[in-house]
Every structure is written in structure tokens, then in C-alpha cells.
VOPAKE-857449 format. One record per residue (C-alpha): x, y, z; residue number from 1. Coordinates in steps of 0.001 Angstrom, whole numbers, padded with zeros to 6 digits. Example, Ala and Ser with C-alpha at 12.3 -4.5 7.8 and 13.67 -1.06 7.14 Angstrom:
<recs>
+---------+---------+---------+------+
:       x :       y :       z : resi :
+---------+---------+---------+------+
:  012300 : -004500 :  007800 :    1 :
:  013670 : -001060 :  007140 :    2 :
+---------+---------+---------+------+
</recs>
This chain:
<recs>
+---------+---------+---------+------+
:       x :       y :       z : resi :
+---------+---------+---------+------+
:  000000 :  000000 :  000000 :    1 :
:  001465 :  003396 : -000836 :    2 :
:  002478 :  006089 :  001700 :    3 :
: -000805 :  007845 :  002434 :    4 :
: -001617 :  011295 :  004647 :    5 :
: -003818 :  010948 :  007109 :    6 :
: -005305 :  013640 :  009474 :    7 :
: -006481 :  013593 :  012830 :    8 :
: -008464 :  016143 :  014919 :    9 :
: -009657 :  016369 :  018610 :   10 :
: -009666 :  019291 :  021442 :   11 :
: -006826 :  018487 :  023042 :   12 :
: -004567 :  015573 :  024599 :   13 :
: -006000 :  015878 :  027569 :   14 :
: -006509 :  013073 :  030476 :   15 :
: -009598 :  010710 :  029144 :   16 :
: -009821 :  007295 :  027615 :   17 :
: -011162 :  008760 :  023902 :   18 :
: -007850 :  010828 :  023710 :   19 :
: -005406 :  008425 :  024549 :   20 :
: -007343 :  006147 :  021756 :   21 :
: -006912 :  008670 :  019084 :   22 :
: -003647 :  009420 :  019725 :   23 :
: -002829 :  005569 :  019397 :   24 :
: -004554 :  005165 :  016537 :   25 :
: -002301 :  008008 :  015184 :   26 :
:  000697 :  006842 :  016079 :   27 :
:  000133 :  003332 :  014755 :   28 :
: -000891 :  004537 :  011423 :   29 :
:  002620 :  006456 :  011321 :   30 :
:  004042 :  003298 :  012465 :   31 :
:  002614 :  001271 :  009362 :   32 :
:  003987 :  004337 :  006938 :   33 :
:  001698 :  007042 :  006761 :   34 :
:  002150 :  010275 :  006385 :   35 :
: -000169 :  011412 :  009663 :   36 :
: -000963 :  015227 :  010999 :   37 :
: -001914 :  015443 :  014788 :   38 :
: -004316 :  018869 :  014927 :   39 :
: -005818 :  019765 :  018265 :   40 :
: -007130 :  022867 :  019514 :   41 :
: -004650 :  023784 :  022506 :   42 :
: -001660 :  021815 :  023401 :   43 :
: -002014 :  019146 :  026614 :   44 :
:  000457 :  017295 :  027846 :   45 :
: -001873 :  014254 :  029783 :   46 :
: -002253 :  012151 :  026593 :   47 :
:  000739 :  013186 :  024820 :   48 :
:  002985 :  010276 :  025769 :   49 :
:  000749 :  008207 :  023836 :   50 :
:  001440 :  010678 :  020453 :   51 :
:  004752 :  009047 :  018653 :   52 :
:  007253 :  011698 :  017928 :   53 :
:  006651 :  010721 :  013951 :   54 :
:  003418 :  012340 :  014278 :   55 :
:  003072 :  015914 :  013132 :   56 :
:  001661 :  017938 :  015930 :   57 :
: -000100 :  020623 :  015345 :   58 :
: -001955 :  023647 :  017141 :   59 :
: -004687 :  025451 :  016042 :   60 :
: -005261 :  029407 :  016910 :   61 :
: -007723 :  030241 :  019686 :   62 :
: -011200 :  030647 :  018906 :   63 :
: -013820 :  028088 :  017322 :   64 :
: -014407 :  030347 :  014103 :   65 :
: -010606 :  031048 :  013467 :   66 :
: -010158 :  026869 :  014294 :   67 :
: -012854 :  025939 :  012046 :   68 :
: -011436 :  027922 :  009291 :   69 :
: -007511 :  027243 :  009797 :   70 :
: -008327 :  023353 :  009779 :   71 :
: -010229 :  024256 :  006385 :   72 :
: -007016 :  025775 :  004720 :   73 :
: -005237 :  022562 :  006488 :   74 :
: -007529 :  019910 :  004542 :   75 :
: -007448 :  022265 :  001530 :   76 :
: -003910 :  022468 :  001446 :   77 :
: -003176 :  018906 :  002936 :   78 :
: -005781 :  017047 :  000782 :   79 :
: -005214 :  014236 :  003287 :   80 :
: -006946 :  010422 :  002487 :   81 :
: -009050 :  010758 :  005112 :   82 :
: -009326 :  013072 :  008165 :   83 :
: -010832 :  011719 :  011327 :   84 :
: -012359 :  013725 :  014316 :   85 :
: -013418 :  012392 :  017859 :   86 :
: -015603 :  014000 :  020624 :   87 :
: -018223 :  015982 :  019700 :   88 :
: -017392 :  019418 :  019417 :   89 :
: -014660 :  018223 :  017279 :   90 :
: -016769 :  016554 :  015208 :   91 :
: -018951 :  019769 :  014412 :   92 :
: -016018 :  021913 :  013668 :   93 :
: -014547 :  018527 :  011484 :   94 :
: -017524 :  018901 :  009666 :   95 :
: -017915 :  022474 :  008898 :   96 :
: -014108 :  022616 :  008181 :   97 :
: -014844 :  019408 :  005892 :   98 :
: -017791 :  021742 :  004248 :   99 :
: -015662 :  024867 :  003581 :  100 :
: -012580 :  023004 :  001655 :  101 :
: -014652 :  020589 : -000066 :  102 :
: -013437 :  017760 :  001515 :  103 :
: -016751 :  016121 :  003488 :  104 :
: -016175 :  012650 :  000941 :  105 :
: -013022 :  012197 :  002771 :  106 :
: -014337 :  013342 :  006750 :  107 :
: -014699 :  010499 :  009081 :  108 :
: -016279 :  011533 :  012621 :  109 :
: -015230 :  009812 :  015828 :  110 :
: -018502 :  009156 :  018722 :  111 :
: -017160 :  007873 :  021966 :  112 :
: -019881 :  008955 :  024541 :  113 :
: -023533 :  008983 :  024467 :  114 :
: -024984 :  012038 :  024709 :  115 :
: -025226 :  012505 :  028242 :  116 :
: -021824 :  012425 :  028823 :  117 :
: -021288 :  016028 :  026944 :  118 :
: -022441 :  018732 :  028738 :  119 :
: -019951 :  021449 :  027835 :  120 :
: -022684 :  023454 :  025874 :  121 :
: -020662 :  023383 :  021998 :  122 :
: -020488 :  019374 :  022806 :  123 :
: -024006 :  019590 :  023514 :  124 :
: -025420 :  021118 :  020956 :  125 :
: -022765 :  018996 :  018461 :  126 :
: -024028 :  016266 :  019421 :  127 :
: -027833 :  017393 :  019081 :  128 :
: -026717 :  018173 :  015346 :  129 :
: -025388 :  015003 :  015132 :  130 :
: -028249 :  014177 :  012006 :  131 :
: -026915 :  016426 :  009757 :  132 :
: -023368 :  016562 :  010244 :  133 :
: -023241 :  012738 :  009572 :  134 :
: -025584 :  013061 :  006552 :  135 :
: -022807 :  016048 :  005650 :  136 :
: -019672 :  013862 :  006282 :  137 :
: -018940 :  010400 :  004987 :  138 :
: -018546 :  008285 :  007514 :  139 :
: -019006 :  007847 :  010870 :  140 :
: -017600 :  005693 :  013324 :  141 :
: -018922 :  004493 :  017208 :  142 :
: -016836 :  002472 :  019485 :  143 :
: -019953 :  000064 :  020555 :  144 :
: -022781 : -001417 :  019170 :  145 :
: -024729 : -000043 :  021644 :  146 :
: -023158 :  003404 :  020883 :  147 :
: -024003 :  002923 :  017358 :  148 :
: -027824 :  002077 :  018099 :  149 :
: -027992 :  005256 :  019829 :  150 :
: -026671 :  007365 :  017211 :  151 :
: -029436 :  005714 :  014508 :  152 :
: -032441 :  005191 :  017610 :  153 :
: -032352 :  008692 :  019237 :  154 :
: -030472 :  011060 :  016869 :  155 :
: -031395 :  009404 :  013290 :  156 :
: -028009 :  009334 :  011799 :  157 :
: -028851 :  007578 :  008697 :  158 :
: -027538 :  003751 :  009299 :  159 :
: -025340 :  003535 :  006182 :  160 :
: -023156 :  005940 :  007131 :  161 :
: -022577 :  004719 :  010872 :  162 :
: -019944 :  001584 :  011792 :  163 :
: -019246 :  000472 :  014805 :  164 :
: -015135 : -000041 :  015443 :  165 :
: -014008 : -001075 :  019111 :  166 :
: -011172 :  000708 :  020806 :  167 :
: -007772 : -000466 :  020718 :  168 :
: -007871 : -001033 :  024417 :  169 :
: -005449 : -003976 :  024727 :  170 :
: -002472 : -002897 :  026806 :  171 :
:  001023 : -003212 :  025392 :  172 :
:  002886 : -005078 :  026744 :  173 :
:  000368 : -007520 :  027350 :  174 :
:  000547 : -009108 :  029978 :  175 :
:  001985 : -012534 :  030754 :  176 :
: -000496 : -015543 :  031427 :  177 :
: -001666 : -016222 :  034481 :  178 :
: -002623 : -019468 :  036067 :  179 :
: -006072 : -020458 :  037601 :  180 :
: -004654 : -021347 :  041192 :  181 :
: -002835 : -018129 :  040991 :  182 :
: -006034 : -015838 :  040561 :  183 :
: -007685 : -018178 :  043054 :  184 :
: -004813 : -017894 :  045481 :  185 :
: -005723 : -013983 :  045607 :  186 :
: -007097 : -012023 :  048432 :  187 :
: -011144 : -011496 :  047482 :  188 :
: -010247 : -007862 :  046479 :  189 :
: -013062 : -006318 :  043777 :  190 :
: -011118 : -003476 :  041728 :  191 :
: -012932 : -000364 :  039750 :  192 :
: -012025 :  002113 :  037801 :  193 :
: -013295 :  005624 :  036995 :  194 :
: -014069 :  008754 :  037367 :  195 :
: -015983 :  009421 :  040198 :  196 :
: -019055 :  010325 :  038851 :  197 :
: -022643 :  009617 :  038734 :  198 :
: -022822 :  007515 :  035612 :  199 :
: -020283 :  005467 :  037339 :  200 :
: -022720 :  004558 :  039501 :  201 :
: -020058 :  003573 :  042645 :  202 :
: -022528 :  004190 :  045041 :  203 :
: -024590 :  001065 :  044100 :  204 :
: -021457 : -000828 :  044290 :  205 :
: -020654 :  000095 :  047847 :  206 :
: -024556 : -000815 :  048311 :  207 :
: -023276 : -004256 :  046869 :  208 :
: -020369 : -004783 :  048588 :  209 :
: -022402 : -004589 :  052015 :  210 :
: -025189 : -007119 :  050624 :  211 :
: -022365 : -009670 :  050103 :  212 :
: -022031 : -012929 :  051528 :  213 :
: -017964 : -012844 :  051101 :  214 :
: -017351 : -010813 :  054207 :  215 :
: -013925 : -010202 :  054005 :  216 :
: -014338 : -008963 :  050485 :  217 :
: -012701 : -005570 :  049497 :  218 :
: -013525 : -002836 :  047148 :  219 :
: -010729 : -000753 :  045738 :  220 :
: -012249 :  002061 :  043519 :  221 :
: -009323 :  003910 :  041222 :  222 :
: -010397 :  007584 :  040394 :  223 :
: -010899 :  011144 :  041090 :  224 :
: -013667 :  012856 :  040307 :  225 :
: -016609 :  015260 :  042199 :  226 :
: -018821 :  012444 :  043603 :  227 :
: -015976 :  011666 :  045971 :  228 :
: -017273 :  012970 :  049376 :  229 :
: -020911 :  011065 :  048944 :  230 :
: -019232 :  007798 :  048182 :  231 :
: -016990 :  008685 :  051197 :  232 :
: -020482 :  009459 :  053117 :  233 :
: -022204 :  006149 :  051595 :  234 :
: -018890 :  003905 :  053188 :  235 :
: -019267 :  005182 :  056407 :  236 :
: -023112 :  004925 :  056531 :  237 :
: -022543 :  001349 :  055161 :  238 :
: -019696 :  000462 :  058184 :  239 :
: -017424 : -000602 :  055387 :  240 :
: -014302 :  002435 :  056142 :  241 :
: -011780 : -000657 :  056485 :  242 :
: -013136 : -002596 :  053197 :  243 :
: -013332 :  000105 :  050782 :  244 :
: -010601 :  002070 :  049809 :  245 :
: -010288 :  005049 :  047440 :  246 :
: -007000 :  006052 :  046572 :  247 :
: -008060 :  008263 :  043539 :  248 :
: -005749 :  008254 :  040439 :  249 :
: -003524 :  005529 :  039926 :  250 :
: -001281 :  005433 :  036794 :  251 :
: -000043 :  002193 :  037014 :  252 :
: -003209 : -000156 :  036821 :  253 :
: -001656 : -002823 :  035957 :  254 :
: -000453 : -003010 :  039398 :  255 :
: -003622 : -002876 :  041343 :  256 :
: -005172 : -005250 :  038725 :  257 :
: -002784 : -008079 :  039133 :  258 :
: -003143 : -007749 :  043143 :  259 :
: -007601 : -008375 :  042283 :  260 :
: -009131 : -011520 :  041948 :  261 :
: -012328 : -009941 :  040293 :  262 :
: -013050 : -006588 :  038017 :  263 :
: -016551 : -004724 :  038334 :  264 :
: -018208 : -002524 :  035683 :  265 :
: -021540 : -000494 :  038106 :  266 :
: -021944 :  002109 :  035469 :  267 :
: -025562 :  003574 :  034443 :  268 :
: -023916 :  003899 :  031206 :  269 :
: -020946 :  003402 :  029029 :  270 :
: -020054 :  003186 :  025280 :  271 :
: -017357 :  000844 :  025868 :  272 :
: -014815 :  000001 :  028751 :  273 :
: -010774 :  000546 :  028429 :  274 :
: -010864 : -000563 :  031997 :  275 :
: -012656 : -003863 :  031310 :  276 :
: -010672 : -004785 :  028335 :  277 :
: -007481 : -003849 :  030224 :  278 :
: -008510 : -006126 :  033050 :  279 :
: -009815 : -008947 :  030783 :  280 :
: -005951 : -009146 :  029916 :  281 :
: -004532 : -009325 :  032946 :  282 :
: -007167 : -012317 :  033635 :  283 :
: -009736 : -011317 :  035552 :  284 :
: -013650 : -011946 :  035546 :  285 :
: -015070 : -009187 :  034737 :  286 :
: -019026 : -008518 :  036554 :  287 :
: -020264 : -005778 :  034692 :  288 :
: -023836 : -004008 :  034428 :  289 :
: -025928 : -003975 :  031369 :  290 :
: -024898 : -000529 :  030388 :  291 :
: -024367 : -000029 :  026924 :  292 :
: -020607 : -001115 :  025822 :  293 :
: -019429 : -003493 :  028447 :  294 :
: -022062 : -006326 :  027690 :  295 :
: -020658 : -006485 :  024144 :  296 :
: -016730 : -007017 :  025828 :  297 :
: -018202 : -009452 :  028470 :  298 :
: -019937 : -011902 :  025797 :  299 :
: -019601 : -015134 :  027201 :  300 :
: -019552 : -016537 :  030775 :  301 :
: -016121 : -017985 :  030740 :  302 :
: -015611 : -013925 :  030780 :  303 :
: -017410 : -013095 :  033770 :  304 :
: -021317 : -011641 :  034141 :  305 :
: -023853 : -009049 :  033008 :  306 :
: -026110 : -007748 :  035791 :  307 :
: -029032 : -005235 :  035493 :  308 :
: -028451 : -001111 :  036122 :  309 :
: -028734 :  000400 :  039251 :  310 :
: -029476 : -003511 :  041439 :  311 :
: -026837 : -003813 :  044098 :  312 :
: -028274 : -007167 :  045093 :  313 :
: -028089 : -009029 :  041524 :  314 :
: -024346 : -006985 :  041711 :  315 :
: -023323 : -008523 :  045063 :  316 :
: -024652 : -012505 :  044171 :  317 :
: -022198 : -012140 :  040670 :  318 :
: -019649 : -010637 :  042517 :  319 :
: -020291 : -013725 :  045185 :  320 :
: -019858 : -015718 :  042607 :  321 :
: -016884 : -014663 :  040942 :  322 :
: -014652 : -014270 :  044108 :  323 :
: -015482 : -018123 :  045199 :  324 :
: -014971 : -019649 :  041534 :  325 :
: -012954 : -017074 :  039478 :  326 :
: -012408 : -019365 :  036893 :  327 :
: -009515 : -019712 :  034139 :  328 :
: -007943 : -016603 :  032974 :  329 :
: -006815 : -018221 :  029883 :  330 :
: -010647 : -017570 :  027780 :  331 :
: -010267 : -013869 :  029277 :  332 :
: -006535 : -013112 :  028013 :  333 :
: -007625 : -014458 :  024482 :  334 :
: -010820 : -012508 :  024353 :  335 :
: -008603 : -009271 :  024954 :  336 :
: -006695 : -009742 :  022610 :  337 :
: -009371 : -009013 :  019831 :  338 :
: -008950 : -005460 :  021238 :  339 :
: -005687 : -005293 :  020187 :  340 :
: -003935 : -001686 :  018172 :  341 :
: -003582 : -003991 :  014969 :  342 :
: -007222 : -005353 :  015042 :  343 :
: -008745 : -001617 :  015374 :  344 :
: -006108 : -000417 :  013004 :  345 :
: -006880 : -002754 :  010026 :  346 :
: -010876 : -001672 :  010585 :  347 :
: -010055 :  001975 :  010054 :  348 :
: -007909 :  001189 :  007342 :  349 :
: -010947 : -001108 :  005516 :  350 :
: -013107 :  001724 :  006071 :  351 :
: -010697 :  004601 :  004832 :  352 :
: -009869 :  002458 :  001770 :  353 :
: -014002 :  001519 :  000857 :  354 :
: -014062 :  005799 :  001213 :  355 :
: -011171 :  006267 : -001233 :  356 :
: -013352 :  003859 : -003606 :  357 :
: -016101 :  005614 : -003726 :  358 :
: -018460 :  002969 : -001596 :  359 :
: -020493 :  002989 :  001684 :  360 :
: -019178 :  002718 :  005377 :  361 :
: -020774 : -000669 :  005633 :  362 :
: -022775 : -001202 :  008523 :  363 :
: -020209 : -002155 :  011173 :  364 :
: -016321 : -003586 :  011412 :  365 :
: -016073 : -004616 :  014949 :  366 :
+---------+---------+---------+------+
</recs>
């Protein structure tokens, strides 16, 4: 395949799964030989680790009109295979950029939260336009079934132009494999991961946690976020201050997941699950809530479990369940591995070559 430019767009590199993803997928495009442009809006340094120094960074000037219109003269100028946006308000400036240098047959835009999860008011009202700016660009791309449905359910984003790709979430290295009396050997420690926010939904877990049968179980939840002095409240009012702990951010994961013997998913709602694919590979069950995403990582119950929303009691009997029998990490390490950088690579690059042919999206690639 010849040498190809590609260009990507989002706000910034800040902290946040959908960042680190793009700037992955970035970085392993340059790795395979193409020519690939990095544009973001204002420079962060979170997520830039993840951006390979082959990658041509660029920063746009302040403003959303003056953005909108330098990343026009970019595509203009750049005439780039395909340029691909994530998050919605980069989406709606992707698109009207797209628009004003004649390039929306080559625009690709990037959904990785459901619509609740952008209130910033230009997200918001991106992602309330999201009908015609998909209708104006030509493809666009959803990390989860579920995410997918949404899009074509509740916004009516016509269905040919929508696929469904899953993140590369595998972690490199990946891990090494781990034995089924080694899990079992664990401590009954439960490990989540998240911001801590509503739609995370940590308080039913706590609620969990004291409904469980296993009562030397432990909950370690990794994450900062504002909900932090309620789920501090809902501990104490629950008696649990010496089995829960809350350290906030942790940047080495991989740590606190090899010391679990099972991985929980309470969220109302997610589009997918870094976290869950991350801890699939280091062997874990993962019990996770039928939420949108997760379900579709968690598809078979050598995996782990699907329990409903919001139902701390169906939560607690899984999470029972996996601590006494957590089963052989083997099926879980091999169902990570479809997540890998390659695997979400060759999608993108299957859709970005049926665009440069002149045919449809195609209903889904993961």
C-alpha cells in the first residue's frame, strides 16, 4: 500500500480514555507508513505520551471560528486520504471545516460517549446536530454497538453511514499468562475504575459490597472525580471504612489489577470500557452491568457476568460468585486480545480504503 496522509483532529490531549485512543490510533498509522498530521485545539500534555514523535503535531489558533477555518485551509492544502475527528465538538467543527474546503467525501467523525456524557454546551449542541453533520460527512464511526444504536435510535443518523469499530484497548505489553490457582490464590479484592461520577454509579457498588455474603471482600475504587465525598459518606453509613478504599488516580493499573481476583463494571452507562478490556488481559472476571458497551466485551460466561443497572443485590450474588470460583484466565486473556492496536487499526484502514473507492461505510467492522 502506498504512503498515504492521514489527518487527525480532537480538542486536546487531555486526560480521558477517547484521547489516549486517538492518539494511538495516530501513532500506529505512522508506524505502518503514513504520512499522519496530529491537529488539536490547545496543546495538553496528559495524553501526549501516547502521540509518537513521527506524528506531526499541530496547534490550532484560539477561537472556534478562526479553528474551524484554519483546519479548512489545512484539509485544503493537505488534501489528506481521510481526516478523522473524535468527541463531539470536534466533530462539528470537522464537519464544517470538511464543508468549507470541499473535503466532506473524505471526513470520518469519531462518537465515543452517548450524549449525556457532553455537557460542555458546543459538545451539547454537536451532538444534538449530530443528524446532519453525519448526513454532511462520509462516515461515521462508534466504538460500541450499543453506541451505534444510539446514534441511529435517538439522533437518526442515517444507518449507512454509521460503523461500529471497538477501541484499541489492549495494553502493550500484554501481559503474561496467568494461572487459575494463581487468581484463586488472591485475596477477594473487587477493583474499579473511573471517574468518580454519577454515571459510574459507585454508590450502588458500595450498596453491593455490604449485601455480600464474602465478608472479608474488598472494594478498591481507582479515580478522582466530584462524587468523591458522597461515596466517602455512603462507606461510612454502610460500616465498610476498612473494606473500601479510594485512593483516587492511579497510573499504574496494571499493578492494582494483578493484586484483584475480580473486576466490576456499576456504570448507568458506558459506550465501551478501556478498563474492562485492560482487566480482561490481565485475567480477571469481569461482573459488569448492562450498560451499553461493556455487555458487548463481556460476551460469554467464561468472561465473567452481566447484571441489570442500578441492582446492588443481583451486583453482590455475581460478585459472590466470581470471588469463590474465578475461573480460568486463559478464555479472558484471548478474548482481549481481539482489542488489540492492529485489530482496530486494520478496521479503520478497511473503512478509509471503501471511502477512497467511492463505496459505503458498511454497517459495522467490529
Amino acid at each position: 500500500m502506498s504512503r498515504r496522509k492521514l489527518l487527525f483532529y480532537t480538542h486536546g490531549l487531555v486526560a480521558g480514555g477517547a484521547e489516549r485512543v486517538f492518539a494511538r490510533l495516530a501513532s500506529g498509522f505512522s508506524a505502518r507508513g503514513d504520512d499522519v498530521v496530529f491537529v488539536v485545539d490547545y496543546d495538553a500534555q496528559a495524553n501526549r505520551g501516547h502521540l509518537d514523535a513521527s506524528v506531526d503535531y499541530r496547534v490550532l489558533p484560539a477561537g472556534h471560528a478562526r479553528g474551524a477555518r484554519a483546519l479548512a485551509r489545512m484539509l485544503a492544502q493537505e488534501q489528506p486520504a481521510a481526516s478523522l475527528s473524535a468527541i463531539a465538538v470536534s466533530n462539528l467543527k470537522h464537519a464544517a471545516a470538511a464543508l468549507l474546503a470541499g473535503r466532506r467525501s473524505r471526513a470520518i467523525l469519531g462518537y465515543h460517549g452517548f450524549y449525556e456524557s457532553e455537557p460542555e454546551r458546543l459538545s451539547n449542541i454537536g451532538y444534538r446536530l449530530t443528524p446532519q453533520i453525519v448526513r454532511a460527512c462520509a462516515a461515521t464511526v462508534a466504538v460500541s454497538h450499543a453506541l451505534r444504536a444510539d446514534l441511529i435510535d435517538r439522533f437518526r443518523a442515517p444507518p449507512e453511514k454509521v460503523v461500529a469499530i471497538y477501541n484499541p484497548a489492549a495494553p502493550e505489553p500484554f501481559p503474561p499468562a496467568l494461572g487459575h490457582a494463581d487468581l484463586a490464590a488472591r485475596p477477594p479484592r473487587l477493583l474499579a475504575m473511573g471517574r468518580l461520577v454519577r454515571d459510574k454509579d459507585f454508590a450502588t457498588l458500595i450498596g453491593a459490597l455490604a449485601l455480600m455474603k464474602t465478608r472479608d471482600a474488598e472494594l478498591v475504587i481507582l479515580g478522582e472525580g466530584p462524587e468523591r465525598g458522597a461515596l466517602e459518606k455512603a462507606v461510612a453509613a454502610a460500616n465498610l471504612q476498612g473494606r473500601v478504599r479510594l485512593p483516587g488516580y492511579c497510573a499504574d493499573t496494571g499493578a492494582e489489577l494483578d493484586a484483584a481476583r475480580c473486576f466490576v463494571v456499576s456504570s448507568l452507562r458506558e459506550t465501551f470500557s478501556l478498563a474492562c478490556v485492560e482487566a480482561l488481559a490481565h485475567g480477571l472476571p469481569a461482573i459488569v452491568t448492562d450498560c451499553g458497551g461493556p455487555p458487548e466485551i463481556v460476551n460469554a460466561a467464561a468472561l465473567g457476568a452481566v447484571v441489570p443497572t442500578g441492582d446492588a443485590a443481583a451486583l453482590a450474588r455475581a460478585l459472590d460468585d466470581a470471588l469463590a470460583a474465578p475461573g480460568d484466565p486463559a478464555a479472558r486473556q484471548a478474548r482481549a486480545r481481539d482489542f488489540t492496536l492492529e485489530t482496530a487499526l486494520d478496521a479503520y484502514d478497511a473503512l478509509i480504503e471503501r471511502l477512497a473507492h467511492g463505496a459505503a461505510p458498511g454497517a459495522s467492522s467490529a
